[in-house]
mmCIF file of the N, C-alpha and C atoms, coordinates in Angstrom:
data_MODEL
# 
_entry.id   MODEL 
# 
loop_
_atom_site.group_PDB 
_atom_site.id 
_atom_site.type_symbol 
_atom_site.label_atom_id 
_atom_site.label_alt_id 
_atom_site.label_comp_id 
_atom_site.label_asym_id 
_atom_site.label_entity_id 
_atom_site.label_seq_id 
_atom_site.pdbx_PDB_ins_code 
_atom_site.Cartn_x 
_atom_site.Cartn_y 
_atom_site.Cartn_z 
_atom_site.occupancy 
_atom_site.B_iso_or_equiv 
_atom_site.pdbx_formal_charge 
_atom_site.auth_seq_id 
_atom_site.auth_comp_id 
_atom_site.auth_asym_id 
_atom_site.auth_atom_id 
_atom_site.pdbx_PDB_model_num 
ATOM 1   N N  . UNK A 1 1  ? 8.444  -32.595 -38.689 1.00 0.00 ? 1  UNK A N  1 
ATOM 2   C CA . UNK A 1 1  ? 9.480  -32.141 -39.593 1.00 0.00 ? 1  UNK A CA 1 
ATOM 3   C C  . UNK A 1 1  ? 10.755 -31.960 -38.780 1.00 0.00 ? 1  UNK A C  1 
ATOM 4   N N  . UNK A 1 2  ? 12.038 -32.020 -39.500 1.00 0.00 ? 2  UNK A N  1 
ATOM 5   C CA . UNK A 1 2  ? 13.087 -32.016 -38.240 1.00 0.00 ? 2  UNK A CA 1 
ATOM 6   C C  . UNK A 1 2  ? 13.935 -31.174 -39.933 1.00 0.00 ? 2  UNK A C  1 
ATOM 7   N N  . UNK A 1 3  ? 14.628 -30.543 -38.540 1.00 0.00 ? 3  UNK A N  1 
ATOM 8   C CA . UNK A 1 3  ? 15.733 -29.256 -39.210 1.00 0.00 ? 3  UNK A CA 1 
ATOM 9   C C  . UNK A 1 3  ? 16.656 -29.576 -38.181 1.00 0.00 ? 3  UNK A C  1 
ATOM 10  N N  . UNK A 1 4  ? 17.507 -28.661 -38.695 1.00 0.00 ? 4  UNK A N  1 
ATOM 11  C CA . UNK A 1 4  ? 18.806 -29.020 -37.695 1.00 0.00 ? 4  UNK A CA 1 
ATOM 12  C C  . UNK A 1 4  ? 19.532 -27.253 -37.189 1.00 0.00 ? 4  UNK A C  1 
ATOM 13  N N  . UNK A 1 5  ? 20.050 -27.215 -36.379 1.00 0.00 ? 5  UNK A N  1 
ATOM 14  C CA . UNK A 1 5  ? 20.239 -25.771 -35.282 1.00 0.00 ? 5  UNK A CA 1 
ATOM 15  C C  . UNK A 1 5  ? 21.466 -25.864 -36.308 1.00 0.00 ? 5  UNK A C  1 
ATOM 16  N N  . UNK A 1 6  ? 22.121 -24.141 -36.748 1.00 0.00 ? 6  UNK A N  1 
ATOM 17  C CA . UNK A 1 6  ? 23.515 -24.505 -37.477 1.00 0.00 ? 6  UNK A CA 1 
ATOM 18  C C  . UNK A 1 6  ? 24.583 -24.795 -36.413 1.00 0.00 ? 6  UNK A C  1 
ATOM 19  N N  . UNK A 1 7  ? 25.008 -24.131 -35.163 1.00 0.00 ? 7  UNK A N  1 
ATOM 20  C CA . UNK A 1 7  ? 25.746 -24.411 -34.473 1.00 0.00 ? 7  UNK A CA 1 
ATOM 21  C C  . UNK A 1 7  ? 26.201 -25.520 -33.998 1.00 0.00 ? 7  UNK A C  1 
ATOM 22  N N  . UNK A 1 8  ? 25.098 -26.149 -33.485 1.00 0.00 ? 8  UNK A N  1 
ATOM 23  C CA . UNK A 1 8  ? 25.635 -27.485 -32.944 1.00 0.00 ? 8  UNK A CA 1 
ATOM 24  C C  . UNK A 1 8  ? 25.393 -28.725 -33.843 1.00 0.00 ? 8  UNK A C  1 
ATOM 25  N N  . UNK A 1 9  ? 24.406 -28.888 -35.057 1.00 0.00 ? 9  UNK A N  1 
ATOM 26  C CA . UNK A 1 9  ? 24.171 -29.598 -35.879 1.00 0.00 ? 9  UNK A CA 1 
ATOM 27  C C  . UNK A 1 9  ? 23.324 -30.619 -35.189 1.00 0.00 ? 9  UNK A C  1 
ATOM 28  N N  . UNK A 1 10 ? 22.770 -30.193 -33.953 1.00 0.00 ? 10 UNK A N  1 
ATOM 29  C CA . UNK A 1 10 ? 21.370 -31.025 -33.673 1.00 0.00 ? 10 UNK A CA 1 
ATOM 30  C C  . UNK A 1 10 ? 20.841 -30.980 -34.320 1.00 0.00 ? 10 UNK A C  1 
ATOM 31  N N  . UNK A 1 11 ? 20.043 -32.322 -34.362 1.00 0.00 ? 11 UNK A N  1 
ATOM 32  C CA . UNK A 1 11 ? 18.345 -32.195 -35.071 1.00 0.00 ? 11 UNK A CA 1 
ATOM 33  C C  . UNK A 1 11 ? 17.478 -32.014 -34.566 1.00 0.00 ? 11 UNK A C  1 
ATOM 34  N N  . UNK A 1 12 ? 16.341 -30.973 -34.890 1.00 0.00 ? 12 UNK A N  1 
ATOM 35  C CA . UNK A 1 12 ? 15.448 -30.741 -34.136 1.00 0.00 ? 12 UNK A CA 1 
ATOM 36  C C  . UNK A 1 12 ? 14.001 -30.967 -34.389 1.00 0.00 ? 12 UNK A C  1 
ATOM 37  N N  . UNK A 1 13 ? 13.576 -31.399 -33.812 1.00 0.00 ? 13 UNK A N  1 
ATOM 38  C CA . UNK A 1 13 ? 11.834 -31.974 -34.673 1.00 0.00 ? 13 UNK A CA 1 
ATOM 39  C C  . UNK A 1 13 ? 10.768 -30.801 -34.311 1.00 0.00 ? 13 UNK A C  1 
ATOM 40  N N  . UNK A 1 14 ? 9.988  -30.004 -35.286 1.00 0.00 ? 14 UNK A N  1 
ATOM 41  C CA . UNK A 1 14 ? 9.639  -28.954 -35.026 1.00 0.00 ? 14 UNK A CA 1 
ATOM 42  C C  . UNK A 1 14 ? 7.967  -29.071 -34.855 1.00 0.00 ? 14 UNK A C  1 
ATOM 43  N N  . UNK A 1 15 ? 7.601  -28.360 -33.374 1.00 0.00 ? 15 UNK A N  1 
ATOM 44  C CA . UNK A 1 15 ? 6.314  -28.989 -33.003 1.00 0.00 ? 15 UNK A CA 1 
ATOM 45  C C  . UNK A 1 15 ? 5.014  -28.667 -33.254 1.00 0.00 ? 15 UNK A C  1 
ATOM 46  N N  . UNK A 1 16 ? 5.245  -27.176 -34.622 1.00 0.00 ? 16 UNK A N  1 
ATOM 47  C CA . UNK A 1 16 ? 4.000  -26.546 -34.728 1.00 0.00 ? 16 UNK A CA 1 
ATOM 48  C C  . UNK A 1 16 ? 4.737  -26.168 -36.162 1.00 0.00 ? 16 UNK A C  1 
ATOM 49  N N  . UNK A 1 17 ? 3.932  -26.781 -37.123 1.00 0.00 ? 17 UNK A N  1 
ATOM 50  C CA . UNK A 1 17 ? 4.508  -25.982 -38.496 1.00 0.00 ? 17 UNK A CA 1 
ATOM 51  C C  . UNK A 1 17 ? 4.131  -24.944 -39.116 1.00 0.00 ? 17 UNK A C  1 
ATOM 52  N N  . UNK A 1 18 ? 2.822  -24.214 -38.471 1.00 0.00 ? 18 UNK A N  1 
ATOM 53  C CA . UNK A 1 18 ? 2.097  -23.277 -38.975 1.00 0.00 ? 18 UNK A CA 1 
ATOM 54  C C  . UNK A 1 18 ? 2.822  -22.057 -38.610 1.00 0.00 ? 18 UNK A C  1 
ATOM 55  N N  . UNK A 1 19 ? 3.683  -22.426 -37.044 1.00 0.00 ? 19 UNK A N  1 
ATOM 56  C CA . UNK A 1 19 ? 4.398  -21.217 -36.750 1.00 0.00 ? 19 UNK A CA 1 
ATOM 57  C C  . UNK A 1 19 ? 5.758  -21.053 -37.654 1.00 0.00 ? 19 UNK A C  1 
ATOM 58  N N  . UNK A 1 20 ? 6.066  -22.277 -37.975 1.00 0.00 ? 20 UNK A N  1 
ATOM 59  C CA . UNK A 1 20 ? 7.569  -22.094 -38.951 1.00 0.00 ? 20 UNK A CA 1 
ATOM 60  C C  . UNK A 1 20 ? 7.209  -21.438 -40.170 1.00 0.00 ? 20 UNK A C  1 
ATOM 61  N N  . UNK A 1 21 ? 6.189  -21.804 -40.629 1.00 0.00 ? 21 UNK A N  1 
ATOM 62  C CA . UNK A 1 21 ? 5.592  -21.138 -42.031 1.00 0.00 ? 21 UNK A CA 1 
ATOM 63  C C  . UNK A 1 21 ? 5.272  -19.740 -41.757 1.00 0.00 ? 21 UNK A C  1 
ATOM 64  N N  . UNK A 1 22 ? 5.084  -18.905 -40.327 1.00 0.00 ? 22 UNK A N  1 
ATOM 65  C CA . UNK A 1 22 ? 5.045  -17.624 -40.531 1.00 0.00 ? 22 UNK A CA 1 
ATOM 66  C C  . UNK A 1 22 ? 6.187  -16.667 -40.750 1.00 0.00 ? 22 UNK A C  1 
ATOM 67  N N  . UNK A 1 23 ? 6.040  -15.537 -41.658 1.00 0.00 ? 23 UNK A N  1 
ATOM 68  C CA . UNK A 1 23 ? 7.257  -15.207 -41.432 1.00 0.00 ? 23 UNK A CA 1 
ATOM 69  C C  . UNK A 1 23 ? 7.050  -13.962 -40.492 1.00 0.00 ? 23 UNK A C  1 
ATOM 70  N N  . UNK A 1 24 ? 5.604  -13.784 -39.753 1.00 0.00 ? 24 UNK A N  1 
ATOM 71  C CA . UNK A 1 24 ? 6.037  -13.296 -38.753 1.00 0.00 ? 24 UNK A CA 1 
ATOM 72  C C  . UNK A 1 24 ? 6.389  -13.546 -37.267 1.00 0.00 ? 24 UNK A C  1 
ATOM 73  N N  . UNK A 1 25 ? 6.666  -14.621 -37.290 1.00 0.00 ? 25 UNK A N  1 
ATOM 74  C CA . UNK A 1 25 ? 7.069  -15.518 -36.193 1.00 0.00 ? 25 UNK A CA 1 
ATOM 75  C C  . UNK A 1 25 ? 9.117  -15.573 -36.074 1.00 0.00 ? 25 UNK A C  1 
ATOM 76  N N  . UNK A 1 26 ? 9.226  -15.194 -34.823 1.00 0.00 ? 26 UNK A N  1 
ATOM 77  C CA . UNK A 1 26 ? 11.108 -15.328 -35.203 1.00 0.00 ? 26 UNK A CA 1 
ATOM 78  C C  . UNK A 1 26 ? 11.457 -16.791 -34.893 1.00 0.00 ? 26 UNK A C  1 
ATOM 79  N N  . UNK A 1 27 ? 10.178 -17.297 -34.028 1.00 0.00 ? 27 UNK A N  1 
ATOM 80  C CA . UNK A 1 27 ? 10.966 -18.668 -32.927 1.00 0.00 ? 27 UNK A CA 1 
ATOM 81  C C  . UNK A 1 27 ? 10.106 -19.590 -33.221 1.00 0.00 ? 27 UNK A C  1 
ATOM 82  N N  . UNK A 1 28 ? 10.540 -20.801 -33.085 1.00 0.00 ? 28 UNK A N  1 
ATOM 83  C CA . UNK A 1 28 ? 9.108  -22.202 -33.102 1.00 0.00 ? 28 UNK A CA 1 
ATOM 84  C C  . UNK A 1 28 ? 9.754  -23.251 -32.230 1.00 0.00 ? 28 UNK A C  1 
ATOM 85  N N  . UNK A 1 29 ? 8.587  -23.507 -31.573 1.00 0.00 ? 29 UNK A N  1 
ATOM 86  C CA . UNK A 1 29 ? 8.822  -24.706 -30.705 1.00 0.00 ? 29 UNK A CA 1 
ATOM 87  C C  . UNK A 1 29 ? 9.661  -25.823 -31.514 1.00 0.00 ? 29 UNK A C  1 
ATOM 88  N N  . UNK A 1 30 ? 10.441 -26.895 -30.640 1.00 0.00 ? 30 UNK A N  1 
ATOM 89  C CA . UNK A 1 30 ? 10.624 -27.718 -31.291 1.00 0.00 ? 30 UNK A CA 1 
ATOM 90  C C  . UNK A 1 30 ? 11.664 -28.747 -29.868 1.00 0.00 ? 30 UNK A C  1 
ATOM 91  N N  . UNK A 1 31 ? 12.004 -29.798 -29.992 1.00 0.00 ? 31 UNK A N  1 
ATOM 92  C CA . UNK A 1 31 ? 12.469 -30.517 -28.847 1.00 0.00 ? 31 UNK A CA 1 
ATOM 93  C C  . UNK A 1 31 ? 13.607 -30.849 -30.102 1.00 0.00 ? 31 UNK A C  1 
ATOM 94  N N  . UNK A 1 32 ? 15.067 -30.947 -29.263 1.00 0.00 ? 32 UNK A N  1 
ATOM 95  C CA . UNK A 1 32 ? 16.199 -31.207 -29.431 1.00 0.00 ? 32 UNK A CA 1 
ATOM 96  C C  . UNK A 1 32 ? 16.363 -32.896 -29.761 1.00 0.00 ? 32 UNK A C  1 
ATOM 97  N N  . UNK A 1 33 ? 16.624 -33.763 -31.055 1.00 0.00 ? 33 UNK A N  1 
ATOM 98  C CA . UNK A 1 33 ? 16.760 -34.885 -30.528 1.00 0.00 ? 33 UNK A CA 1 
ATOM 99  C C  . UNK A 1 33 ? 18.280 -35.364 -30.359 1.00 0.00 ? 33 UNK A C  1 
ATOM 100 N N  . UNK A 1 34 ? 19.300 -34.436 -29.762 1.00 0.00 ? 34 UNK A N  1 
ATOM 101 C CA . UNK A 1 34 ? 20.775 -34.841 -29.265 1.00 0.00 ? 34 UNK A CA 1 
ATOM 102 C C  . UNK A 1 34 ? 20.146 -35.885 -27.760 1.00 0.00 ? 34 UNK A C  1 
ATOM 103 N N  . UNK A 1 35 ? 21.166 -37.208 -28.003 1.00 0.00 ? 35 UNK A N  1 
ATOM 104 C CA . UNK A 1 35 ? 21.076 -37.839 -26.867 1.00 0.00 ? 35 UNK A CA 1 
ATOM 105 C C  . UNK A 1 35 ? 19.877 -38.745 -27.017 1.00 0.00 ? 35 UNK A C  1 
ATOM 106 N N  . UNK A 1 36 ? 19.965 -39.597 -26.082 1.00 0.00 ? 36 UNK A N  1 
ATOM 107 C CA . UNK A 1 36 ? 19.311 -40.553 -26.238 1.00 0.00 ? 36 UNK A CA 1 
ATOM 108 C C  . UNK A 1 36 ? 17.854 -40.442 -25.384 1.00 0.00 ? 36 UNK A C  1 
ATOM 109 N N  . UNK A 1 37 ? 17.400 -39.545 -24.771 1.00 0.00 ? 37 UNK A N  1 
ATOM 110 C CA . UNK A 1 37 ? 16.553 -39.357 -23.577 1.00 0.00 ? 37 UNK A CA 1 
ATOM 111 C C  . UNK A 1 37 ? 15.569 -38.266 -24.481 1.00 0.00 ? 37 UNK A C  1 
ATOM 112 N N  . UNK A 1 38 ? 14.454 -38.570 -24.417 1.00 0.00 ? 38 UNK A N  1 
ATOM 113 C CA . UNK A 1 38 ? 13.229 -37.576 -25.141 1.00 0.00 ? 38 UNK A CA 1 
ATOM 114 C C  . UNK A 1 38 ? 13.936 -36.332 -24.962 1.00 0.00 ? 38 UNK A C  1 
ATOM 115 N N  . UNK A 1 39 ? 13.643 -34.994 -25.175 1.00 0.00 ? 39 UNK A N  1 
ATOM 116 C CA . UNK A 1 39 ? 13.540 -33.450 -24.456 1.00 0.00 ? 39 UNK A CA 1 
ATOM 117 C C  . UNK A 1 39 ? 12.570 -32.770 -24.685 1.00 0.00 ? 39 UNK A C  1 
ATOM 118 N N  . UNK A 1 40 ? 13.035 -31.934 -23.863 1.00 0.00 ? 40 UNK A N  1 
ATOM 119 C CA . UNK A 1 40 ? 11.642 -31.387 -23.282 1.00 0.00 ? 40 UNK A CA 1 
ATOM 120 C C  . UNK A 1 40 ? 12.036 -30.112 -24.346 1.00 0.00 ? 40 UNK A C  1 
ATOM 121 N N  . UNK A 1 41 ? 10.220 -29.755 -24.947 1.00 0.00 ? 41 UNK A N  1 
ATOM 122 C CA . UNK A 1 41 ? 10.000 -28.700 -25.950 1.00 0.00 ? 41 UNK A CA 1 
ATOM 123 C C  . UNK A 1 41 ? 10.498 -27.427 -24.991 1.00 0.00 ? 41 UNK A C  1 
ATOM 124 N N  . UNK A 1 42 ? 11.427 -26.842 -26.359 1.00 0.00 ? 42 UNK A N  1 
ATOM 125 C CA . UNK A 1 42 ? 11.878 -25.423 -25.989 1.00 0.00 ? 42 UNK A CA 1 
ATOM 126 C C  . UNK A 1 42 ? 11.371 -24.975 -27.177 1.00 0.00 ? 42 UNK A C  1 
ATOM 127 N N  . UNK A 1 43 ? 11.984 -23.390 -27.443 1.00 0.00 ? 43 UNK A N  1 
ATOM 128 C CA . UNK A 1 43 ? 11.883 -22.241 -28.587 1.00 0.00 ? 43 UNK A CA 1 
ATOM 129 C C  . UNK A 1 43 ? 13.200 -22.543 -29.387 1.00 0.00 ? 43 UNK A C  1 
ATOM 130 N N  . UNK A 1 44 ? 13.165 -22.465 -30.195 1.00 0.00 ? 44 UNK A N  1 
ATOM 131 C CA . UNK A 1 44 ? 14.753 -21.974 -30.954 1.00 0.00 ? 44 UNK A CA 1 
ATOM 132 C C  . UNK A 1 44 ? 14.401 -21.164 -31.980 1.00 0.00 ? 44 UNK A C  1 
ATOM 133 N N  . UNK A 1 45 ? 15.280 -20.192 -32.111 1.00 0.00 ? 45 UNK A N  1 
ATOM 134 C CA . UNK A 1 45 ? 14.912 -18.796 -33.344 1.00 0.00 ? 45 UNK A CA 1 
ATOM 135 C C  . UNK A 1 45 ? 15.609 -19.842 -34.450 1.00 0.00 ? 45 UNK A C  1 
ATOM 136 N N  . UNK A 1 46 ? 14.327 -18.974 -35.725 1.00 0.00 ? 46 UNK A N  1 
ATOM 137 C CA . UNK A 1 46 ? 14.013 -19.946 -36.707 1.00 0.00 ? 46 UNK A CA 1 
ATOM 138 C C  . UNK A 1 46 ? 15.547 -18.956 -37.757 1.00 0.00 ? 46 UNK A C  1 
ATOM 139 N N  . UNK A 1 47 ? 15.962 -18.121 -37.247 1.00 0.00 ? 47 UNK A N  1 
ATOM 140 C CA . UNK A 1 47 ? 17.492 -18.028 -38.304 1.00 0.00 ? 47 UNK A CA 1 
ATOM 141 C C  . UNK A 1 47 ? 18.613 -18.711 -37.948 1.00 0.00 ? 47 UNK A C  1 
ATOM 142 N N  . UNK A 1 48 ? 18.317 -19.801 -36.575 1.00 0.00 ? 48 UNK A N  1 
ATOM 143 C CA . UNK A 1 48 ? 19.516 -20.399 -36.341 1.00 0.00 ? 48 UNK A CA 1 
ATOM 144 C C  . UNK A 1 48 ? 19.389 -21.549 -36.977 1.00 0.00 ? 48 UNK A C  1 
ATOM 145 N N  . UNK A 1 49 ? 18.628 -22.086 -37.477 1.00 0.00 ? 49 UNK A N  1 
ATOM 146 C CA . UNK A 1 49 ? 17.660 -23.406 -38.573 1.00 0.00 ? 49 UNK A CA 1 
ATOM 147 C C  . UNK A 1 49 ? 18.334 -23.576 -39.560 1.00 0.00 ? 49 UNK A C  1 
ATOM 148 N N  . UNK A 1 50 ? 18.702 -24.615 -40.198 1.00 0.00 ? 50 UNK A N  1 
ATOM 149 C CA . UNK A 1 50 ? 18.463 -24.947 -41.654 1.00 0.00 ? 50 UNK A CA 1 
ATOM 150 C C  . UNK A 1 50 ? 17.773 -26.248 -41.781 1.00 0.00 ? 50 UNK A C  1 
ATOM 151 N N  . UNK A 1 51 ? 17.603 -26.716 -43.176 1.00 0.00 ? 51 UNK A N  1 
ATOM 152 C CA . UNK A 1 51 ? 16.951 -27.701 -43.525 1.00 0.00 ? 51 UNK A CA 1 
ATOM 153 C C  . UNK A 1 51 ? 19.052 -28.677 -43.275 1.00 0.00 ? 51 UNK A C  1 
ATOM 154 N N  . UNK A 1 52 ? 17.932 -30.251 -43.157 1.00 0.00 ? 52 UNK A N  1 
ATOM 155 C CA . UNK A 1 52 ? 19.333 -31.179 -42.892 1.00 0.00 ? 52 UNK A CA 1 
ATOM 156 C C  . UNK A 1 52 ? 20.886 -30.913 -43.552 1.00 0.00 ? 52 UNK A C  1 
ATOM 157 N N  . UNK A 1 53 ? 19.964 -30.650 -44.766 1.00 0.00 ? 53 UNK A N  1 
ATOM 158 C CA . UNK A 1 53 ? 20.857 -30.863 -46.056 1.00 0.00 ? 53 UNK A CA 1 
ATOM 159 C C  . UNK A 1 53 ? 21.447 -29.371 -46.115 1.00 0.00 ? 53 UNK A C  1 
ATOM 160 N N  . UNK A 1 54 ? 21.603 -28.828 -45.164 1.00 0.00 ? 54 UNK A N  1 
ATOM 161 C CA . UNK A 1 54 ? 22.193 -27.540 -44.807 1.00 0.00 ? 54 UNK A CA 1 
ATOM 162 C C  . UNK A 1 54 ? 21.537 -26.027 -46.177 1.00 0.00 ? 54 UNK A C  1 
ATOM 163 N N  . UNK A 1 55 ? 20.399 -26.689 -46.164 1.00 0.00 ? 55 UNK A N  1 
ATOM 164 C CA . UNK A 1 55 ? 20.274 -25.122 -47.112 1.00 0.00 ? 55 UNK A CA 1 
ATOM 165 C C  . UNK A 1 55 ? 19.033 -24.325 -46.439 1.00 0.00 ? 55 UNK A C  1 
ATOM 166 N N  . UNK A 1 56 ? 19.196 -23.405 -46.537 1.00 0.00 ? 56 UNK A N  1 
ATOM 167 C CA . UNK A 1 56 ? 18.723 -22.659 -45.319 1.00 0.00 ? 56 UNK A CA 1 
ATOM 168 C C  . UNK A 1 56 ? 17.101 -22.434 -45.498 1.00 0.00 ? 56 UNK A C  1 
ATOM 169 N N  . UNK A 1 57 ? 16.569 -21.534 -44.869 1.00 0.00 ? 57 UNK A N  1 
ATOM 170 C CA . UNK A 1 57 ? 14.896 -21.675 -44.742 1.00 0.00 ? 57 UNK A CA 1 
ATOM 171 C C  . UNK A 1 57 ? 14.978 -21.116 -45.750 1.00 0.00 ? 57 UNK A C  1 
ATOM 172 N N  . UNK A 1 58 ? 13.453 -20.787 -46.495 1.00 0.00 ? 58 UNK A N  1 
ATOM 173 C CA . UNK A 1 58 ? 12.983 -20.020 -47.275 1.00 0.00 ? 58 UNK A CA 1 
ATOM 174 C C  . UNK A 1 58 ? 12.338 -18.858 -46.686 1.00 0.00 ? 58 UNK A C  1 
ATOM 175 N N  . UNK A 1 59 ? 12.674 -17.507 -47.313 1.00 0.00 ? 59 UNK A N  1 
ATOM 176 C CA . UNK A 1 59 ? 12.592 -16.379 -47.162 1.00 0.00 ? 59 UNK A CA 1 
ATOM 177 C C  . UNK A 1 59 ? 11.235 -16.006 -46.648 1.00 0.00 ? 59 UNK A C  1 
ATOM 178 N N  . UNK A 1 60 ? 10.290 -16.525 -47.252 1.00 0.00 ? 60 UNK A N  1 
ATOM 179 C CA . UNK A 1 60 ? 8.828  -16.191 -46.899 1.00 0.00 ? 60 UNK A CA 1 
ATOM 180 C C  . UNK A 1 60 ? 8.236  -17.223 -45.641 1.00 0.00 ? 60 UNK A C  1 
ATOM 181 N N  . UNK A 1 61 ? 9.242  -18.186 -44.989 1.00 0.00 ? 61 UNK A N  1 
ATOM 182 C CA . UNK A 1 61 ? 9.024  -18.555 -43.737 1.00 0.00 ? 61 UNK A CA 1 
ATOM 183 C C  . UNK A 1 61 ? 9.516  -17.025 -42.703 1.00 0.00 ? 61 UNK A C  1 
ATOM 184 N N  . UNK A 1 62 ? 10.586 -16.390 -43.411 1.00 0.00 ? 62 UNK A N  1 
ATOM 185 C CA . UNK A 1 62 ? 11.376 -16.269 -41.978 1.00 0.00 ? 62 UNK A CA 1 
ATOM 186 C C  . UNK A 1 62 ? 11.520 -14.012 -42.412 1.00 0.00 ? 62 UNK A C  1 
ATOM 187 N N  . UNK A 1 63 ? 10.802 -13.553 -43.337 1.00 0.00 ? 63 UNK A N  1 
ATOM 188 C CA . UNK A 1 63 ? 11.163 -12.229 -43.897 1.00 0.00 ? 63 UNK A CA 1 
ATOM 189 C C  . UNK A 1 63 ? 9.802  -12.209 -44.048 1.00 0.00 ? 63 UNK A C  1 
ATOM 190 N N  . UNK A 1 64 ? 8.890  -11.485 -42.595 1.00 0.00 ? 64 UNK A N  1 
ATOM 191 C CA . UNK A 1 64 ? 7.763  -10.913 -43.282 1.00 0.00 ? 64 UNK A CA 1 
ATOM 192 C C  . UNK A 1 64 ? 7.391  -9.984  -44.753 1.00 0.00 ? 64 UNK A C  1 
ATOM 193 N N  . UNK A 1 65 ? 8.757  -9.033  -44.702 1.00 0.00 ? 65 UNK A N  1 
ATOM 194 C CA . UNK A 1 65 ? 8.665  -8.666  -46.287 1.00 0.00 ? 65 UNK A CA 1 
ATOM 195 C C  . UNK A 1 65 ? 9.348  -8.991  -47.401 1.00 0.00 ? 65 UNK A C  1 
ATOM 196 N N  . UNK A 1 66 ? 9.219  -9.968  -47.205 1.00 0.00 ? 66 UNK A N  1 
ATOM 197 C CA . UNK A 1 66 ? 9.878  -10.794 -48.386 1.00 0.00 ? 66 UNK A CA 1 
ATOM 198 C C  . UNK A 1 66 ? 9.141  -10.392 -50.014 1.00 0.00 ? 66 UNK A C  1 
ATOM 199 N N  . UNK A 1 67 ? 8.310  -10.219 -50.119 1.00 0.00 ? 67 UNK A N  1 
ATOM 200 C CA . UNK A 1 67 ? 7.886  -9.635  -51.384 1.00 0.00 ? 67 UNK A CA 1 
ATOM 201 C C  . UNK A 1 67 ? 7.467  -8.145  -51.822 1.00 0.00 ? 67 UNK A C  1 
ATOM 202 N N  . UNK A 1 68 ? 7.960  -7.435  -50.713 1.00 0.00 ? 68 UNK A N  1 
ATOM 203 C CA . UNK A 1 68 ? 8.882  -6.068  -51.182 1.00 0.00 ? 68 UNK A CA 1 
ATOM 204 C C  . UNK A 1 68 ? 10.453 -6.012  -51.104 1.00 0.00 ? 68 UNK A C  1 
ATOM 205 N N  . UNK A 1 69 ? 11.044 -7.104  -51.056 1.00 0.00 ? 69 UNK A N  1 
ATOM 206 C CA . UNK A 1 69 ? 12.676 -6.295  -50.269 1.00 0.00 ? 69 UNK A CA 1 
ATOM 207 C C  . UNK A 1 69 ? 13.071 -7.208  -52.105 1.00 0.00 ? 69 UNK A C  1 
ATOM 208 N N  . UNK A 1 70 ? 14.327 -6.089  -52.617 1.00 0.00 ? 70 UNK A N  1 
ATOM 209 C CA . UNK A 1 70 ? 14.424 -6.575  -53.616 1.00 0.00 ? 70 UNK A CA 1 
ATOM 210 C C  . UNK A 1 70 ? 14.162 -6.913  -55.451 1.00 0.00 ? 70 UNK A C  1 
ATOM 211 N N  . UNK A 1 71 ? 12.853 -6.159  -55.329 1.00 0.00 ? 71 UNK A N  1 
ATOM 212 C CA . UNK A 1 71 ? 11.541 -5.748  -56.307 1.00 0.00 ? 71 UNK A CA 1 
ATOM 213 C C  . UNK A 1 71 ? 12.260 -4.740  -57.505 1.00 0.00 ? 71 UNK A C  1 
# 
């Protein structure tokens, strides 16, 4: 799956989706694909993320209490 960092508008291909789907997880692996040369898997915190199309994660990836806050 690839998302993109908001700052720099890399794309990033994300290397474990079970961790993006937690929302108690802040960070998920994922390798940068800026540039033409593979990279090497880092972390990136999953609130600096959006989906390509710039709309942002869903709440119950990234707000462990997402189904109390709001109620």
């Amino acid at each position: 799956m690839l998302l993109q960092e908001k700052e720099s508008g890399d794309l990033i291909e994300i290397i474990d989706i079970a961790t993006l789907v937690s929302p108690t997880k802040t960070e998920v692996g994922g390798k940068s694909q800026a540039g033409e040369e593979e990279q090497e898997p880092t972390t990136f915190e999953k609130n600096k993320l959006v989906f390509p199309s710039g709309e942002v994660l869903p709440r119950c990836w990234t707000e462990e209490s997402y189904k109390t806050q709001g109620s």
